[in-house]
PyMOL commands that place a pseudoatom at each C-alpha (Angstrom):
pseudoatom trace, name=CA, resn=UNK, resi=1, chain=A, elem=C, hetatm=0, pos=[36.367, 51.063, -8.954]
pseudoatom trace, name=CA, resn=UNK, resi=2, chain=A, elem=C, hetatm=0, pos=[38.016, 51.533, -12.274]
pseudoatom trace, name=CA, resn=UNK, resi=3, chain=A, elem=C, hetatm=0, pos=[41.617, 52.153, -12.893]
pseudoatom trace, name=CA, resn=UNK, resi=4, chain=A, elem=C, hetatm=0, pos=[42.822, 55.564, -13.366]
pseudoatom trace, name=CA, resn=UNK, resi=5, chain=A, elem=C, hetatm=0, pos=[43.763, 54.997, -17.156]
pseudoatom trace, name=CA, resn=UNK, resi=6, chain=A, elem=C, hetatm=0, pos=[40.288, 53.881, -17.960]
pseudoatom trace, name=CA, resn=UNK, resi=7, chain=A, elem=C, hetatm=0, pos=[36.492, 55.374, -18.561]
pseudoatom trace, name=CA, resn=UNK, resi=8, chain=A, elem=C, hetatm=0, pos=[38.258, 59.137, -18.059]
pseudoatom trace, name=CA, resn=UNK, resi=9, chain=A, elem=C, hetatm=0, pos=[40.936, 61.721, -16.920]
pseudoatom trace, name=CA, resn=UNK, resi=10, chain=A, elem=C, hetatm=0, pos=[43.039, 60.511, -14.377]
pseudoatom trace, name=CA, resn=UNK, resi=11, chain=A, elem=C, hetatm=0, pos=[42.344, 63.799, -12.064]
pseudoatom trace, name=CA, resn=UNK, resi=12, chain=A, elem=C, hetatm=0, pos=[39.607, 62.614, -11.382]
pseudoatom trace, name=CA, resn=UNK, resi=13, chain=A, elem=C, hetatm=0, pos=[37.292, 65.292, -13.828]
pseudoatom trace, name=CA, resn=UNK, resi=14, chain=A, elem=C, hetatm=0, pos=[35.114, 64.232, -16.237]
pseudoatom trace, name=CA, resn=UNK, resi=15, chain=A, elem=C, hetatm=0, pos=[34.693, 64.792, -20.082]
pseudoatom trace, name=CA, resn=UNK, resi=16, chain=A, elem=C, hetatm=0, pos=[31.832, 67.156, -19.425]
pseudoatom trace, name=CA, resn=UNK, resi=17, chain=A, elem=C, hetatm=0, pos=[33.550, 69.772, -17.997]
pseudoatom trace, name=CA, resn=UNK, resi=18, chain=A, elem=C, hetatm=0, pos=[32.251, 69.167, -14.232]
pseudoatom trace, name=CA, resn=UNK, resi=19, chain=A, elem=C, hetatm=0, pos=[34.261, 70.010, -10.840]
pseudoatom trace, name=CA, resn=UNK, resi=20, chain=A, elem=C, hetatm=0, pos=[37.292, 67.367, -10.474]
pseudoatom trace, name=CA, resn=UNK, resi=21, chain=A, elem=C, hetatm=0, pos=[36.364, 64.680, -8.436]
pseudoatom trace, name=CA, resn=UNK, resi=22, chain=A, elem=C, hetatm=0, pos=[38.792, 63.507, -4.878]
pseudoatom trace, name=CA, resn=UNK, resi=23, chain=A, elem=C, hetatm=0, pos=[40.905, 60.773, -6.228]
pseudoatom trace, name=CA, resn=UNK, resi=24, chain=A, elem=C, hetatm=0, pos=[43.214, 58.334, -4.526]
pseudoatom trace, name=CA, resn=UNK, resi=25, chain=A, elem=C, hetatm=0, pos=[46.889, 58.821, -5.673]
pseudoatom trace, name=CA, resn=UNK, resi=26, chain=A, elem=C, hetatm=0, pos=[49.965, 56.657, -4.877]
pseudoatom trace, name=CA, resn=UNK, resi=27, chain=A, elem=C, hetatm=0, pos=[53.174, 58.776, -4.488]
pseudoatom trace, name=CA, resn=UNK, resi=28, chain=A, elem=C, hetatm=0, pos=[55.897, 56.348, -4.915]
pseudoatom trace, name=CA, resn=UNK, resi=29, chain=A, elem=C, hetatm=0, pos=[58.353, 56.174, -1.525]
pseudoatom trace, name=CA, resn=UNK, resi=30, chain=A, elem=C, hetatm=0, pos=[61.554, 56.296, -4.225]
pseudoatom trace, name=CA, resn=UNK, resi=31, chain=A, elem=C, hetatm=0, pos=[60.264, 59.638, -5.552]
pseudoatom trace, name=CA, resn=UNK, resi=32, chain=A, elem=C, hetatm=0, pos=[58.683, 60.147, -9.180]
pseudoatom trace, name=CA, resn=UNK, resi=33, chain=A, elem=C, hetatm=0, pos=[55.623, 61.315, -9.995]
pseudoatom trace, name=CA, resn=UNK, resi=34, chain=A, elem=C, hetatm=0, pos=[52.372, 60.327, -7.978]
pseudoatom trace, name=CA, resn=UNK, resi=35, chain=A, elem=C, hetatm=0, pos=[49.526, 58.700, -9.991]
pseudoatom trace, name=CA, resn=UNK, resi=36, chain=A, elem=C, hetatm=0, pos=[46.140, 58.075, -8.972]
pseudoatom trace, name=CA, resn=UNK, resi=37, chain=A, elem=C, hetatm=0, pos=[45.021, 54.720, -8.112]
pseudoatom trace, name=CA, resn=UNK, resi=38, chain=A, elem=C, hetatm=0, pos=[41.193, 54.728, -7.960]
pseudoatom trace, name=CA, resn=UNK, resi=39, chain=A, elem=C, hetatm=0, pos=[38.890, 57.346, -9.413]
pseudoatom trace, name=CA, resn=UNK, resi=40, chain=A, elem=C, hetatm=0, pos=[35.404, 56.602, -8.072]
pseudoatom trace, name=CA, resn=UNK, resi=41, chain=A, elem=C, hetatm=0, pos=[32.245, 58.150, -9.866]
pseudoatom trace, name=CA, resn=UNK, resi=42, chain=A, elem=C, hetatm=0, pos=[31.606, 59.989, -6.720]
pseudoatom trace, name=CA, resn=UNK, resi=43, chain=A, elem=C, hetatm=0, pos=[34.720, 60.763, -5.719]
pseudoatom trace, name=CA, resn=UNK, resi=44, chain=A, elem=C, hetatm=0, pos=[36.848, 58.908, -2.705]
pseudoatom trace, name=CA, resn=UNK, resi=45, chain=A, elem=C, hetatm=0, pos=[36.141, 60.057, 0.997]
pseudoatom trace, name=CA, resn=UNK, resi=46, chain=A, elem=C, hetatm=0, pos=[37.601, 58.244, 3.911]
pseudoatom trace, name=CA, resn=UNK, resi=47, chain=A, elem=C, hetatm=0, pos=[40.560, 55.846, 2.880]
pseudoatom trace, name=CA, resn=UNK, resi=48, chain=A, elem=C, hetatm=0, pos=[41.621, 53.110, 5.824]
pseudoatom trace, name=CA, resn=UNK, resi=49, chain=A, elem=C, hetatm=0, pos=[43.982, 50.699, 5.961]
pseudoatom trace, name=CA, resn=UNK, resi=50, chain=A, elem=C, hetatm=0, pos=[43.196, 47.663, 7.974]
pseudoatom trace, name=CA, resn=UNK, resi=51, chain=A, elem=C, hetatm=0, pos=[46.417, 45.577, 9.772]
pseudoatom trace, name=CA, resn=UNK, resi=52, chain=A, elem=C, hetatm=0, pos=[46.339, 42.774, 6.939]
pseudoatom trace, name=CA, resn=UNK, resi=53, chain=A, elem=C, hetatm=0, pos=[46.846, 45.597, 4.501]
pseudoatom trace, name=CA, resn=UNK, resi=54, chain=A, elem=C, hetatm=0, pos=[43.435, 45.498, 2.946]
pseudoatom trace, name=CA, resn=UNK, resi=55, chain=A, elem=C, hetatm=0, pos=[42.961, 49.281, 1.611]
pseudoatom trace, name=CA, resn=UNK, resi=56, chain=A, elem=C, hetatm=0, pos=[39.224, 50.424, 1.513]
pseudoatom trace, name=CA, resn=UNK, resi=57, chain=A, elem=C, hetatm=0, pos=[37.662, 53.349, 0.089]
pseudoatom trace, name=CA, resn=UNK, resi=58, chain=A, elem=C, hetatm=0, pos=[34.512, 55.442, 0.992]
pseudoatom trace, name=CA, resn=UNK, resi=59, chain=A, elem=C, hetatm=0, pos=[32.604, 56.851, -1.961]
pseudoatom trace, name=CA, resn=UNK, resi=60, chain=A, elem=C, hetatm=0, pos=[29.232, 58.513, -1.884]
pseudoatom trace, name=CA, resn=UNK, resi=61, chain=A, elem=C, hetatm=0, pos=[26.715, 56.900, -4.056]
pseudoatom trace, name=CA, resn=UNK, resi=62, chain=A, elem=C, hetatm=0, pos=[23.258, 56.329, -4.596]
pseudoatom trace, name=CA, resn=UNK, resi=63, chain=A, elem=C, hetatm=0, pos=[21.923, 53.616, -1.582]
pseudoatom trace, name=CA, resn=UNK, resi=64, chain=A, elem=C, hetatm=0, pos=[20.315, 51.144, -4.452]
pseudoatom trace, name=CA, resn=UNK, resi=65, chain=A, elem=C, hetatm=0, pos=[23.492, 51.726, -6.686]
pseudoatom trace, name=CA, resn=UNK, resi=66, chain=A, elem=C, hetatm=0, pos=[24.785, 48.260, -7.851]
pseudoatom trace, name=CA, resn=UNK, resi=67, chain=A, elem=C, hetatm=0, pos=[28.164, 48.945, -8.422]
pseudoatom trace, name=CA, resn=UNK, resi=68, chain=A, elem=C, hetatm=0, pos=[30.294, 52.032, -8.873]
pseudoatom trace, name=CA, resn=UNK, resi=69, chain=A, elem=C, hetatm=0, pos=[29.169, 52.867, -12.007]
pseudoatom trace, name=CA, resn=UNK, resi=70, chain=A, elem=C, hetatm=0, pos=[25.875, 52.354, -11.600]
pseudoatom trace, name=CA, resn=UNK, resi=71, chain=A, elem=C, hetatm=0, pos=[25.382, 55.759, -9.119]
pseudoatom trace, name=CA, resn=UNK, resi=72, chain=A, elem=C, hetatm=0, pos=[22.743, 57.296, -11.959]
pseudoatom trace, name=CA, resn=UNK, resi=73, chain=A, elem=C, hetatm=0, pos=[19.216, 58.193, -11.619]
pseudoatom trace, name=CA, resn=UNK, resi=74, chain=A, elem=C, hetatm=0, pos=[17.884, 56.179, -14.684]
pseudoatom trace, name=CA, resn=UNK, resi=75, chain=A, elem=C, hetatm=0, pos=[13.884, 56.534, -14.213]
pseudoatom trace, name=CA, resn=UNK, resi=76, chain=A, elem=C, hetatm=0, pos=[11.422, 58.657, -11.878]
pseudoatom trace, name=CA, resn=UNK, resi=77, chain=A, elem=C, hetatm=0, pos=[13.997, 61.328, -11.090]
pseudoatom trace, name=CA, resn=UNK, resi=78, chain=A, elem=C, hetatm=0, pos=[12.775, 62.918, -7.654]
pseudoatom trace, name=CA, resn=UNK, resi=79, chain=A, elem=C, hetatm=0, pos=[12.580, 66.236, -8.134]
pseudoatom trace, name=CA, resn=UNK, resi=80, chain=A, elem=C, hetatm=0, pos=[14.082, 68.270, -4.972]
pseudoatom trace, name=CA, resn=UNK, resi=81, chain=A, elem=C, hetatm=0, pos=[11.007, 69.966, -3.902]
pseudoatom trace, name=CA, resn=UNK, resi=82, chain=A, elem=C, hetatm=0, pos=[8.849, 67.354, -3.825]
pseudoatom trace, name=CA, resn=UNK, resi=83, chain=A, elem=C, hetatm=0, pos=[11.335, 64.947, -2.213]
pseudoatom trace, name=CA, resn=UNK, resi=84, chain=A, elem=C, hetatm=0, pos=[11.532, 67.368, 0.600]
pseudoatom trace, name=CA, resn=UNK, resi=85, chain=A, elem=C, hetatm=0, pos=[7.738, 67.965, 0.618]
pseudoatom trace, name=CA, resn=UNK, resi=86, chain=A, elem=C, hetatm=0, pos=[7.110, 64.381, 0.679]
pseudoatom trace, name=CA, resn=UNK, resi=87, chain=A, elem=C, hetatm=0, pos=[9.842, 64.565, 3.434]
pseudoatom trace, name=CA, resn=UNK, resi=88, chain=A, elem=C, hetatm=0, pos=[8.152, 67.015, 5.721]
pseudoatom trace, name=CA, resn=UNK, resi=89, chain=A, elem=C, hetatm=0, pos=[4.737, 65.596, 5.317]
pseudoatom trace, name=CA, resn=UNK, resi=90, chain=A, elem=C, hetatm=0, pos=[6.401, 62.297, 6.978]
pseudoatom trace, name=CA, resn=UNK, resi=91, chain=A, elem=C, hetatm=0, pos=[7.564, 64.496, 9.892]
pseudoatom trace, name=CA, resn=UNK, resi=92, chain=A, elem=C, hetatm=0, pos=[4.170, 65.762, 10.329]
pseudoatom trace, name=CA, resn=UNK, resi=93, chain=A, elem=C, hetatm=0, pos=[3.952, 68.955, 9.169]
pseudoatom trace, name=CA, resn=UNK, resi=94, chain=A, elem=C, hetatm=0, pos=[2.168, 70.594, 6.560]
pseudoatom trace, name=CA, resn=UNK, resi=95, chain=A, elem=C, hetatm=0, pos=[4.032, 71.087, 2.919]
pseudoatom trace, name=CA, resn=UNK, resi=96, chain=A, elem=C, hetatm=0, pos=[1.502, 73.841, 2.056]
pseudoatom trace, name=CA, resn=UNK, resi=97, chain=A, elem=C, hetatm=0, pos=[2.586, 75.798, 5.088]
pseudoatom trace, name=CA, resn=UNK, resi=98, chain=A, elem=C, hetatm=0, pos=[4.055, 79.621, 4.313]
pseudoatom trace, name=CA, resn=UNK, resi=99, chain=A, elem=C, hetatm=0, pos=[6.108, 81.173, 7.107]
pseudoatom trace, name=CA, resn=UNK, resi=100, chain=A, elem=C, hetatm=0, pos=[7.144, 85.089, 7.098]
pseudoatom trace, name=CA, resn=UNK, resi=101, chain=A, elem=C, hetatm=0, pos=[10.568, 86.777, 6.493]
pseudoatom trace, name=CA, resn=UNK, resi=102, chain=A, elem=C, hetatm=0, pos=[11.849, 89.181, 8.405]
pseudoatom trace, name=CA, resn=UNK, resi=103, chain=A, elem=C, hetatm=0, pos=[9.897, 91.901, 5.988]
pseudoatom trace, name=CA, resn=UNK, resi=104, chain=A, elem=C, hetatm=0, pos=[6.668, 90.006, 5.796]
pseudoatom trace, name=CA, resn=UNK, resi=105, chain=A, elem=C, hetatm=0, pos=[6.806, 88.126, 2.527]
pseudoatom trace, name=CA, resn=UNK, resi=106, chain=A, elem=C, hetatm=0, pos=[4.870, 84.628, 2.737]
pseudoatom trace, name=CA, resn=UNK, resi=107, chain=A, elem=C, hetatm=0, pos=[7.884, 81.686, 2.068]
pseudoatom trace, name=CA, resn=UNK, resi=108, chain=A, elem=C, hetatm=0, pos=[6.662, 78.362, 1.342]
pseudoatom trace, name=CA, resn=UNK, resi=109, chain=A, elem=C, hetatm=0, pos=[8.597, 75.579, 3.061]
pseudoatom trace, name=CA, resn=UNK, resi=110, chain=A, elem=C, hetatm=0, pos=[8.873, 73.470, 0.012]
pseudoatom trace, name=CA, resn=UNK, resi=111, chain=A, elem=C, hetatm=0, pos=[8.673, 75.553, -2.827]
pseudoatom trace, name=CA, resn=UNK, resi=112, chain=A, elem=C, hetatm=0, pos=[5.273, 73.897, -4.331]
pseudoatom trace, name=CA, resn=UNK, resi=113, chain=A, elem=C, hetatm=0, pos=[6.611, 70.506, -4.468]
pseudoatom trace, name=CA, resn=UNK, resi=114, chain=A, elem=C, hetatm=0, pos=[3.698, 67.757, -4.344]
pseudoatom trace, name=CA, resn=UNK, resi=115, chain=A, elem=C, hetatm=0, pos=[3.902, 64.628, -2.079]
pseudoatom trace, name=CA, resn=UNK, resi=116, chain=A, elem=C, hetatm=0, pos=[5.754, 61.396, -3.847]
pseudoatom trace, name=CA, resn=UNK, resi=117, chain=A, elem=C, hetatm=0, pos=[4.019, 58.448, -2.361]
pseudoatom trace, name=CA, resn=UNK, resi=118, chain=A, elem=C, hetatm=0, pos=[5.756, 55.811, -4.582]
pseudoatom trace, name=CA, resn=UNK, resi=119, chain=A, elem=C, hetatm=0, pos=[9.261, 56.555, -2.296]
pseudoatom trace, name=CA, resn=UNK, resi=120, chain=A, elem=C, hetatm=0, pos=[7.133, 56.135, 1.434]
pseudoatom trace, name=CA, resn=UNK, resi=121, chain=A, elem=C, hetatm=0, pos=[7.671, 52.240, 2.195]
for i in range(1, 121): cmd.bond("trace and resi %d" % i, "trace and resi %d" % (i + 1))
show_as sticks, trace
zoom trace
């Protein structure tokens, strides 16, 4: 977690122009202005507070993220097609299978992707 006057805009967008991440702000009990208190990369979902006090924060993030910052795909980006093909061939099915619309028209189920076997354990 950084603090909301470091590594970026305090709303909780970033410098490249993208959609305004959830923030957590603190609105003071006197009055004043509310600031925010924690700007996660991936924005904060689900904030308890446990009887001792202890505040924690849910944040979406890659599952073999180290740390906060670290929710980046840094080599062999999946691409989504052939994470769901790879997906679908675990299930059991077949990734080459078409299925027709309403009109007809052959629709593959995942879009050409090709199998990933590096990501089965």
């Amino acid at each position: 977690m950084r603090p909301a006057n470091q590594d970026g805009p305090a709303d909780g967008a970033d410098a490249a122009g993208e959609e305004p991440r959830a923030a957590l702000w603190l609105q003071p009990a006197t009055g004043g202005d509310a600031r925010v208190v924690a700007n996660l990369p991936g924005g904060v979902q689900g904030v308890v507070v446990s009887d001792s006090g202890a505040l924690v924060l849910g944040s979406p993030l890659l599952p073999s993220s180290p740390d906060a910052d670290g929710d980046k795909v840094v080599e062999k980006p999946i691409a989504v097609p052939d994470f769901f093909a790879t997906l679908v061939t675990e299930l059991g099915m077949d990734p080459d299978k078409t299925f027709p619309t309403p009109v007809g028209r052959p629709i593959s189920i995942t879009e050409g992707g090709k199998v990933v076997r590096e990501i089965i354990a």
